[in-house]
Backbone as CSV, one residue per row, in Angstrom:
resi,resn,N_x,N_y,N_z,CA_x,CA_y,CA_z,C_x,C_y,C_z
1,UNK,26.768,32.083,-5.406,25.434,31.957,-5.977,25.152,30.522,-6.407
2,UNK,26.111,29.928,-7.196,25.784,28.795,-7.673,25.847,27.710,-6.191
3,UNK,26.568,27.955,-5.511,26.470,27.031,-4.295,24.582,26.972,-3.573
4,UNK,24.722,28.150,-2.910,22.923,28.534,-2.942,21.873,28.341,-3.734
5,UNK,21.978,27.917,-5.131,20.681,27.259,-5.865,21.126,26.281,-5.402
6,UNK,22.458,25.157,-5.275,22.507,23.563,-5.299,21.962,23.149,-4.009
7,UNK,22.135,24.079,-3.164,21.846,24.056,-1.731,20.043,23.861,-1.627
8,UNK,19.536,24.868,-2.492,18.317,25.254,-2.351,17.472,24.112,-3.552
9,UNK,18.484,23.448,-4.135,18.112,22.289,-5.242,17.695,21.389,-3.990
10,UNK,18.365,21.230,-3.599,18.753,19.587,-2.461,17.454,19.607,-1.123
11,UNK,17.214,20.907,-0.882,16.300,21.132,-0.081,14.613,21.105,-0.676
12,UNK,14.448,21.342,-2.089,13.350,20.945,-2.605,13.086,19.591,-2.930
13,UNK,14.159,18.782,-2.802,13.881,17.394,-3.065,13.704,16.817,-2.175
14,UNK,14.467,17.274,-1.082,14.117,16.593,1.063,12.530,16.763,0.953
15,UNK,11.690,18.139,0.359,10.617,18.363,0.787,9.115,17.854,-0.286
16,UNK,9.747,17.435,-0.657,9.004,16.765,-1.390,9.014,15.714,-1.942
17,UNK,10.463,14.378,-1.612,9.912,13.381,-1.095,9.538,13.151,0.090
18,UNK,8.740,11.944,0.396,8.510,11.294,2.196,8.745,9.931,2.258
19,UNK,8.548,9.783,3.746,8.171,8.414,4.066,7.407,8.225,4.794
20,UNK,5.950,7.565,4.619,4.934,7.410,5.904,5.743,6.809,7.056
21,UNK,4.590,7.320,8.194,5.272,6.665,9.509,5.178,5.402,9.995
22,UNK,5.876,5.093,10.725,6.797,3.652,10.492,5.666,2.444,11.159
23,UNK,4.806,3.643,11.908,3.237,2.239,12.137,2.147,2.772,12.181
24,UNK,1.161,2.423,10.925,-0.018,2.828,11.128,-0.858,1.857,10.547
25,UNK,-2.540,2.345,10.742,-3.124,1.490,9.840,-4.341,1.961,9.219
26,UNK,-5.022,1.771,8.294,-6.129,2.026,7.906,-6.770,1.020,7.363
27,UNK,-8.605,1.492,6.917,-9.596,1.318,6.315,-9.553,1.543,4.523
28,UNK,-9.449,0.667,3.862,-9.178,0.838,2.114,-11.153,0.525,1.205
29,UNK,-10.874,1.150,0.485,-11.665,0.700,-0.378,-11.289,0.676,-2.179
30,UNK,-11.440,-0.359,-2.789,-10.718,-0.915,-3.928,-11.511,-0.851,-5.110
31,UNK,-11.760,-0.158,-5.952,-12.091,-0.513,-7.481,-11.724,-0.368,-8.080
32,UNK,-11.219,-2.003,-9.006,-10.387,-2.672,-10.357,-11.253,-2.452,-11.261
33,UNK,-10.796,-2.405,-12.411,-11.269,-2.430,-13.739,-10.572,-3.092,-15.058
34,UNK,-11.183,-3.863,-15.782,-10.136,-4.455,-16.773,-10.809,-4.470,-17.926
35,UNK,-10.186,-3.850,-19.002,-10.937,-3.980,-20.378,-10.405,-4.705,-21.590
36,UNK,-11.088,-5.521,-21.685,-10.884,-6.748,-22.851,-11.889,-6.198,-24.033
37,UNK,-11.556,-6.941,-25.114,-12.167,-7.055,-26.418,-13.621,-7.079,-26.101
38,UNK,-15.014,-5.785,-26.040,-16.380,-6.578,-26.156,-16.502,-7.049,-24.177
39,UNK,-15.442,-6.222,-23.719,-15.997,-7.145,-22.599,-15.224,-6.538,-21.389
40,UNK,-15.685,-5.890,-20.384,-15.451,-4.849,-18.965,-15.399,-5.354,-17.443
41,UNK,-14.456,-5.837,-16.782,-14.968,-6.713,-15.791,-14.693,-5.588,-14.659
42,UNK,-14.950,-5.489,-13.656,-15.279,-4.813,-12.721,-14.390,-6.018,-11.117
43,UNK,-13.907,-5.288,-9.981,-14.140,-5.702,-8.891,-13.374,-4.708,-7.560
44,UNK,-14.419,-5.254,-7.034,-14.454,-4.035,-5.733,-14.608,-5.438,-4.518
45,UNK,-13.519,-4.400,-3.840,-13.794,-5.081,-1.813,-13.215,-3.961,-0.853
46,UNK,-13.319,-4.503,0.409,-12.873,-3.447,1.116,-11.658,-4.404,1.823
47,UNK,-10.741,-3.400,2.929,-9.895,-3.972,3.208,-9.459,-3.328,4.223
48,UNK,-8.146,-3.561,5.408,-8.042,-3.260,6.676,-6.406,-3.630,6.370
49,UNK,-5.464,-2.219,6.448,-4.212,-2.460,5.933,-3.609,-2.376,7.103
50,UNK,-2.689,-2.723,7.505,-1.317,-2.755,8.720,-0.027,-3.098,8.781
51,UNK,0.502,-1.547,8.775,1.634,-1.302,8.378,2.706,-1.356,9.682
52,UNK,3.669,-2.073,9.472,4.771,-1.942,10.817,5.768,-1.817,10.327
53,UNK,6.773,-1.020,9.959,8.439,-1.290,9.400,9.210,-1.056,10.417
54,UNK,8.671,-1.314,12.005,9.545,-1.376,13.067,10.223,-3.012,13.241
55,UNK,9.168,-3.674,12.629,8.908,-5.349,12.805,8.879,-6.117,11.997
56,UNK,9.337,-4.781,10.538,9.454,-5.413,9.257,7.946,-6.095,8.816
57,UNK,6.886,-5.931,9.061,5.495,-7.035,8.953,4.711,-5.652,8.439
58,UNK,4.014,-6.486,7.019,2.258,-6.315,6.844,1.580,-6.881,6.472
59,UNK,0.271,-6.440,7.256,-1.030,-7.358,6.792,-2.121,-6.949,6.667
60,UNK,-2.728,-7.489,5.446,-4.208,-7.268,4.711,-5.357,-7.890,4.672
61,UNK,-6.671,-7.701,5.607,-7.467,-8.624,5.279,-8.538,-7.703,4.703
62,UNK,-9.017,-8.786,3.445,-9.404,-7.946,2.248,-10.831,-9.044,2.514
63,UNK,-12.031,-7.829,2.034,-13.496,-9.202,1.530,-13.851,-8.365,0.132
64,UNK,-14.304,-9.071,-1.005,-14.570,-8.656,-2.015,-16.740,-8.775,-1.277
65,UNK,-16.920,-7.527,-2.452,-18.238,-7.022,-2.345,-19.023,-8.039,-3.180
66,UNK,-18.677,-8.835,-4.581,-19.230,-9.449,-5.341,-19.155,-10.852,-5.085
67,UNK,-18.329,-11.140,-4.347,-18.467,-12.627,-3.957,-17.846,-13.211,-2.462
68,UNK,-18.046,-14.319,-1.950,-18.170,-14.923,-0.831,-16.428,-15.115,-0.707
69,UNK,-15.517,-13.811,-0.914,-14.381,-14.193,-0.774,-13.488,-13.185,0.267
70,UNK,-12.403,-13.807,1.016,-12.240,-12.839,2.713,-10.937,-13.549,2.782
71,UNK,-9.899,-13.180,2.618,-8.613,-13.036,2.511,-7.993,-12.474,3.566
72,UNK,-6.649,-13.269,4.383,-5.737,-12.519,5.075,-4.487,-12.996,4.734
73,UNK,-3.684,-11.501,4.622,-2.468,-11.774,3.830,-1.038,-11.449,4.750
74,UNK,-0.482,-12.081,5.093,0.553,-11.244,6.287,2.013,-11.674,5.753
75,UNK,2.667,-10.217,5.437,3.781,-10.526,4.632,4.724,-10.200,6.317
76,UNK,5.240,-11.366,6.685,6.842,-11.544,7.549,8.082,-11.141,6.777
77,UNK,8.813,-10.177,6.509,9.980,-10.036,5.980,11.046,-10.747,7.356
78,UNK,10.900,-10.605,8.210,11.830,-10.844,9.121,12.081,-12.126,9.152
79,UNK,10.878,-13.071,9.033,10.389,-14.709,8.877,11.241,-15.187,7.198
80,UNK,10.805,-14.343,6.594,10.729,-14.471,4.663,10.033,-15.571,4.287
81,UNK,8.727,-14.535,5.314,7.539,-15.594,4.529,5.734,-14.930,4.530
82,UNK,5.472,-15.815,3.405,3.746,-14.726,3.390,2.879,-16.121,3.642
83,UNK,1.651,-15.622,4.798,0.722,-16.390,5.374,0.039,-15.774,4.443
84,UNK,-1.059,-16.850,3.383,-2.244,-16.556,2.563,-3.654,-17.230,3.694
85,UNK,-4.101,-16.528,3.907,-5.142,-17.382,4.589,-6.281,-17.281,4.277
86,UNK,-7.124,-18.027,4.137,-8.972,-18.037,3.419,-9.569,-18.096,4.637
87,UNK,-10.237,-17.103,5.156,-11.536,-16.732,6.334,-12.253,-17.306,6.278
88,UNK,-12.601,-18.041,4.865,-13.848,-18.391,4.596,-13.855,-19.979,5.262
89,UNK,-12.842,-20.706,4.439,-12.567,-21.979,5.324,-11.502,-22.264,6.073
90,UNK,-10.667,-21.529,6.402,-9.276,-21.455,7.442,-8.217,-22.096,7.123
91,UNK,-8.686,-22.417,5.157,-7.381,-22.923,4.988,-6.138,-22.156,4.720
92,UNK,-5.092,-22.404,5.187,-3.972,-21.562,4.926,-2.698,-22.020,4.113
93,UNK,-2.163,-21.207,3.603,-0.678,-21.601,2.452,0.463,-20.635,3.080
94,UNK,1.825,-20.900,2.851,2.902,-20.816,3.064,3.634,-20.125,2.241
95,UNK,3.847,-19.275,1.604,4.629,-19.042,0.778,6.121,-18.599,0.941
96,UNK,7.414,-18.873,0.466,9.090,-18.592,1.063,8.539,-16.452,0.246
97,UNK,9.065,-15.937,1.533,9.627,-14.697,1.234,10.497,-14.233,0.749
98,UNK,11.068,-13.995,-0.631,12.742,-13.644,-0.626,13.399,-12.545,-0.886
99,UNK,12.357,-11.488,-0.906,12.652,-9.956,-1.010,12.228,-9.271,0.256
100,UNK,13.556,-8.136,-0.070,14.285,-7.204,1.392,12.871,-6.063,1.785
101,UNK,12.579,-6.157,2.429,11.601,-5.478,3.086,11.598,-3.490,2.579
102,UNK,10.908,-2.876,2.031,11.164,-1.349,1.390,10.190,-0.460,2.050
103,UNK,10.395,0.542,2.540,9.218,1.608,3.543,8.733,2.045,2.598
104,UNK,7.730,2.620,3.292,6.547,2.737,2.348,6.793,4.539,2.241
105,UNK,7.291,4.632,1.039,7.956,6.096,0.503,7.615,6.046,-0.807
106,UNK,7.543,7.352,-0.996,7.391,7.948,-2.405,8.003,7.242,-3.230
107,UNK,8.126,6.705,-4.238,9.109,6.259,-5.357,10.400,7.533,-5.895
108,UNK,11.536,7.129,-5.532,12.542,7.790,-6.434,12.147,8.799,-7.349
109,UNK,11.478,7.536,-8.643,11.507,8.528,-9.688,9.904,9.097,-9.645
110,UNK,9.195,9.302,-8.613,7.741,10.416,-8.533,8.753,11.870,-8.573
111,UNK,7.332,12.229,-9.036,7.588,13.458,-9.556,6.106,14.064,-8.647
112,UNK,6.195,15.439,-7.728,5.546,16.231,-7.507,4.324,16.619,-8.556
113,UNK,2.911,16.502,-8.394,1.958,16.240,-9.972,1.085,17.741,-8.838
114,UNK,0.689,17.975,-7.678,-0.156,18.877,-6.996,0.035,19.392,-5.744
115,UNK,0.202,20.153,-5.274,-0.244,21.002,-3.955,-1.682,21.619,-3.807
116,UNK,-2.338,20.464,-2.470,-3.539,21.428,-2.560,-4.367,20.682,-0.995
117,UNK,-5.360,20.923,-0.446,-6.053,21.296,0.196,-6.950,19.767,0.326
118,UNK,-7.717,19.331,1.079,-8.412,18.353,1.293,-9.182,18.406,2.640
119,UNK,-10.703,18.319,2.720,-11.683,18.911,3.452,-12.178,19.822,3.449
120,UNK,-12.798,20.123,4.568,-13.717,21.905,4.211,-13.579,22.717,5.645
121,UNK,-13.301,23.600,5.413,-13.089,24.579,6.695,-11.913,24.640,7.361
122,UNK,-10.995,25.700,8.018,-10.048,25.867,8.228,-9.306,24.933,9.482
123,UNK,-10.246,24.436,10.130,-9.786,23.610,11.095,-9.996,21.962,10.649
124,UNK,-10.686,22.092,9.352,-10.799,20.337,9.117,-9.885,20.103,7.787
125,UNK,-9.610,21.052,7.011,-8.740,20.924,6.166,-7.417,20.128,5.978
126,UNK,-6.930,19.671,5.539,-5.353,18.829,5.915,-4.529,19.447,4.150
127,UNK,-3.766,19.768,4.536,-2.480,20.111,3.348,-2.204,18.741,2.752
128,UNK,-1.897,18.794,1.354,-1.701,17.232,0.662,-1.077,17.561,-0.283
129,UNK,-0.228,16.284,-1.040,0.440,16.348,-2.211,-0.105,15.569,-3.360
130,UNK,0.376,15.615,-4.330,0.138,14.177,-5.248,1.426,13.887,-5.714
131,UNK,1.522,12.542,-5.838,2.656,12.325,-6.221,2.650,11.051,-8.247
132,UNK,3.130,11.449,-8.888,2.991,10.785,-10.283,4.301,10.233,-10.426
133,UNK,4.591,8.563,-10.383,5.252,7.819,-10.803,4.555,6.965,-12.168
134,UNK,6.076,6.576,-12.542,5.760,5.657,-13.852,6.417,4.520,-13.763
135,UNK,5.890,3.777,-14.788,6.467,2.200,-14.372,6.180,1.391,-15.853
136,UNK,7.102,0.427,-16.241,6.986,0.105,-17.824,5.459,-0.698,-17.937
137,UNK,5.317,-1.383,-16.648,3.528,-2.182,-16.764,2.330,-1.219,-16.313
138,UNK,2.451,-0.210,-15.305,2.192,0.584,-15.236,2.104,1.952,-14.564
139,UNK,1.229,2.980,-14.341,1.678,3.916,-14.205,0.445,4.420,-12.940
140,UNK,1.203,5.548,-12.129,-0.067,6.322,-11.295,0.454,6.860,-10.581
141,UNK,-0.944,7.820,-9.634,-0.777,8.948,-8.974,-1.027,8.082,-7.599
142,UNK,-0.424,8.973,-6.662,-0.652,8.786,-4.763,-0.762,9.983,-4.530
143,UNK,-1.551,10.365,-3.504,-1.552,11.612,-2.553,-1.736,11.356,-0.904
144,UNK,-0.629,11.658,-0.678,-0.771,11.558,0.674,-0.391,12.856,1.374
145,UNK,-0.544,13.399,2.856,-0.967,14.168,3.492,0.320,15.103,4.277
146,UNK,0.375,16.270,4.238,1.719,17.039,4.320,1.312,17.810,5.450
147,UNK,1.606,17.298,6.580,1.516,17.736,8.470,2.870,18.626,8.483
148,UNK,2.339,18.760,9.828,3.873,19.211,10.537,4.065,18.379,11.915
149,UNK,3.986,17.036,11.464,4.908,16.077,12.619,5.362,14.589,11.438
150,UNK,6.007,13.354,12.022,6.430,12.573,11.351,4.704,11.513,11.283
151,UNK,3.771,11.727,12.183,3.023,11.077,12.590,2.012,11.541,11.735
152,UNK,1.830,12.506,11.200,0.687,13.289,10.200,1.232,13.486,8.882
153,UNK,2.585,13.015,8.551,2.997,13.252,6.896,3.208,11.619,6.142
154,UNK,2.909,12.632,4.903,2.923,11.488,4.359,2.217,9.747,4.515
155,UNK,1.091,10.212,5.040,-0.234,9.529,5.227,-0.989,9.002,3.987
156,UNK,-1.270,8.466,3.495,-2.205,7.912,1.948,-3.406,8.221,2.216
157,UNK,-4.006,8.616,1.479,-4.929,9.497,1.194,-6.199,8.472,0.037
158,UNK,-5.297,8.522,-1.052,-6.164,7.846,-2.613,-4.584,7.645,-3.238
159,UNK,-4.929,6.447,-4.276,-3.978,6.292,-4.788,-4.703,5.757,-5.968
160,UNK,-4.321,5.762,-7.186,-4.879,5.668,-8.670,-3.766,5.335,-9.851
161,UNK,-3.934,3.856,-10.033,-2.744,3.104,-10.743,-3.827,2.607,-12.126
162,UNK,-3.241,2.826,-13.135,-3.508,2.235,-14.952,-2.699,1.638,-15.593
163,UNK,-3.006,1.501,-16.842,-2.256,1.050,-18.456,-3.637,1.294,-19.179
164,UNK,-3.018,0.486,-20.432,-4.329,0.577,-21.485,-5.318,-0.234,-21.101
165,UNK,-4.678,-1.485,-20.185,-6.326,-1.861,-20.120,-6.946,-1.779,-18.768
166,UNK,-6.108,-1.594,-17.788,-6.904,-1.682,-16.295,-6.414,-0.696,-15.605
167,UNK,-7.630,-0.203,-14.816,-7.356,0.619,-13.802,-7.769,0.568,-12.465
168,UNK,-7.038,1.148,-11.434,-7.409,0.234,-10.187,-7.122,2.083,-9.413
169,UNK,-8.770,2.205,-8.573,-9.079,3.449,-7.809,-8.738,2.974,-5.845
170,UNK,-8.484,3.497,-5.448,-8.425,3.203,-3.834,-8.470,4.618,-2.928
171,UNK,-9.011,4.101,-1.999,-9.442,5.502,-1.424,-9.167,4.725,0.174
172,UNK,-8.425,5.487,1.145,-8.399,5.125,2.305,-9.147,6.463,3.510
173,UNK,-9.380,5.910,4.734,-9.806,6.184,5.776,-9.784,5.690,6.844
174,UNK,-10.219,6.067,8.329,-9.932,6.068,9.392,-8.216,5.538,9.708
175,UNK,-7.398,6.046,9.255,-6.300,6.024,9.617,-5.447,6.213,10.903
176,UNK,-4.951,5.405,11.402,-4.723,5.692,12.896,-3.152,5.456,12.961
177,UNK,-2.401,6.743,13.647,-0.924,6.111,13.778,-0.745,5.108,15.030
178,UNK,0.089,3.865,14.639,0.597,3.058,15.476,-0.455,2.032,15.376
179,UNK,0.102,0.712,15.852,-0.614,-0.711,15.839,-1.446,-0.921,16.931
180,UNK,-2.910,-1.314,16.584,-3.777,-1.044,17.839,-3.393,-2.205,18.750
181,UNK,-3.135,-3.922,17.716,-3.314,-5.193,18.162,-1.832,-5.448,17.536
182,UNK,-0.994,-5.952,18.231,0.522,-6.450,17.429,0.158,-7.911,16.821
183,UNK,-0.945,-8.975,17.470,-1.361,-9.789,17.063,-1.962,-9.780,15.811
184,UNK,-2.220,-9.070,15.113,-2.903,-8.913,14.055,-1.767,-9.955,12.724
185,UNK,-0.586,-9.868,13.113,0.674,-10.463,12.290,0.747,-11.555,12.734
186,UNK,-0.227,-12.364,13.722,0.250,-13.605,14.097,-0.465,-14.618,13.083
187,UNK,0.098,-15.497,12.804,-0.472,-16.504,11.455,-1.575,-17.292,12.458
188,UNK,-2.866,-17.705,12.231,-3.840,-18.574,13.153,-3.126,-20.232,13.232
189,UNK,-3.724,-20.538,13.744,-3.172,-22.178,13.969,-3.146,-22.964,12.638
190,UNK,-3.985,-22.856,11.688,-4.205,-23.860,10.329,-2.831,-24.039,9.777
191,UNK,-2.111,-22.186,9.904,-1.098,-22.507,9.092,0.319,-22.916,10.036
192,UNK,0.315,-23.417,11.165,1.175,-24.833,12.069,0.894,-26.147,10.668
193,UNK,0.242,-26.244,10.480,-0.229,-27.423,9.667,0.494,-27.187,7.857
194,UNK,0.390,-26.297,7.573,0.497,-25.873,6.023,2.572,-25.960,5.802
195,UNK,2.705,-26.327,4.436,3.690,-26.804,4.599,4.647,-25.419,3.521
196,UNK,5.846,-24.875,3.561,6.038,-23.642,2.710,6.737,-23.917,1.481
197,UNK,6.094,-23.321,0.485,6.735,-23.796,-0.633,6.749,-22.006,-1.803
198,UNK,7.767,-22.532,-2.356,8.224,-21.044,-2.888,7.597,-20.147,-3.895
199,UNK,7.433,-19.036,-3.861,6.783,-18.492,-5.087,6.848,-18.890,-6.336
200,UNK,6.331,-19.184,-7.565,6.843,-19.120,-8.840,6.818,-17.791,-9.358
201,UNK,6.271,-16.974,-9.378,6.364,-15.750,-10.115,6.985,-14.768,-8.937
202,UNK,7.609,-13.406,-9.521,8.130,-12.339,-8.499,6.609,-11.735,-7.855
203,UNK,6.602,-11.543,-6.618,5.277,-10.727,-5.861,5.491,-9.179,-6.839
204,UNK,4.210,-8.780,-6.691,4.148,-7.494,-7.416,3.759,-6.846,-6.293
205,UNK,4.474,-5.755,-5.747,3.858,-4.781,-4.467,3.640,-3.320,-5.137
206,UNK,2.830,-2.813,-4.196,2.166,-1.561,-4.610,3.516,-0.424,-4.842
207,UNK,3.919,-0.059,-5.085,5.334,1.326,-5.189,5.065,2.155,-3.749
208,UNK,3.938,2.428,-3.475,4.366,2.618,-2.384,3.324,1.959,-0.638
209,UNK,2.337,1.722,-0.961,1.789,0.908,-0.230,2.370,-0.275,0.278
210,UNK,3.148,-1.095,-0.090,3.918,-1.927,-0.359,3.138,-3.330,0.972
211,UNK,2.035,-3.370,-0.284,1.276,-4.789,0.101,1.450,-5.172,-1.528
212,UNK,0.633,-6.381,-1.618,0.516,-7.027,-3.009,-0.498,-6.750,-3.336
213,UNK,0.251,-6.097,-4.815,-1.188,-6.201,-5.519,-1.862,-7.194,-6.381
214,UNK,-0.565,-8.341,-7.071,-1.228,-8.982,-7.381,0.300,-9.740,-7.764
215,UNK,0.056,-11.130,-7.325,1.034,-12.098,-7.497,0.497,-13.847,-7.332
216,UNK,1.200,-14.333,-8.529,1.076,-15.510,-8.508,1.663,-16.886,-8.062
217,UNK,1.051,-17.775,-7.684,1.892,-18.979,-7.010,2.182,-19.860,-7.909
């Protein structure tokens, strides 16, 4: 008996962690929030994520809605290095990479938060989870999508990260498995020119998205 619960322990934890599949990409949409003393700042953009952990590479090109700003971000683990590039004027920066590349999986310590349903009608419906991790800066939920192939699980869905003062909503779509353009990871010509110089602060990546969410040079 006791062998058969440990058995049946070990098998609820296979099924309810994941790991998205190893290339896909989607359509994001982003709203930050930050609350100061007397004072609420807001920011929203959209964004175009691409995920490869065959090639070790991702990349983000992000435009904010409130201002004239269009970002492409392409993290090389294989290189150990991140192309920052500005759309706007093609200037580009270098940054040294020095952390080991992590798939984009549930966190360890998530904890199962829902089982439930997403869409309407029996043929458009998709099965989903939520997943609730914590973290000492901060904390949040992911839900991504529970198929029956490696190509339909564990898909991102919405993901919803806080603290006391900021909170940051994301909602993805048109999701497609596999890389449409492999070029999409190629750095443009400006940065031949740009010279690499090392982070000062540690990159902060999403727990499980694992782009940046916010890191300083």
């Amino acid at each position: 008996m006791a062998l058969r619960l440990c058995v049946l322990a070990l098998l609820l934890v296979s099924v309810n962690a994941c790991c998205s599949p190893l290339q896909w990409e989607m359509t994001g949409g982003t709203v930050s929030g930050r609350v100061a003393i007397d004072d609420l700042t807001l920011t929203e953009f959209h964004y175009d994520l691409h995920y490869d952990a065959v090639n070790l590479k991702v990349a983000m090109r992000s435009e904010y809605v409130t201002s004239n700003i269009r970002n492409m971000t392409i993290l090389d683990y294989e290189a150990g290095r991140i192309y920052q590039v500005d759309e706007v004027t093609g200037a580009c920066e270098i940054r040294t990479l020095d952390t080991p590349f992590e798939p984009s999986c549930t966190p360890a310590d998530a904890t199962v938060n829902d089982h439930f349903f997403v869409g309407g009608g029996d043929q458009e419906r998709l099965p989903a989870a939520s997943f609730k991790y914590v973290r000492p800066d901060k904390s949040g939920y992911v839900t991504v999508t529970e198929g029956d192939s490696p190509e339909s699980t564990c898909v991102p869905i919405v993901a919803f990260d806080f603290n006391l003062s900021e909170m940051t909503f994301m909602v993805f779509r048109n999701i497609m498995d596999g890389i449409a353009d492999p070029s999409i990871f190629d750095p443009p010509d400006s940065c031949n020119f740009a010279v690499e110089t090392p982070l000062k602060r540690k990159m902060n990546v999403h727990p499980f998205l694992r782009f940046p969410v916010t890191y300083q040079y």
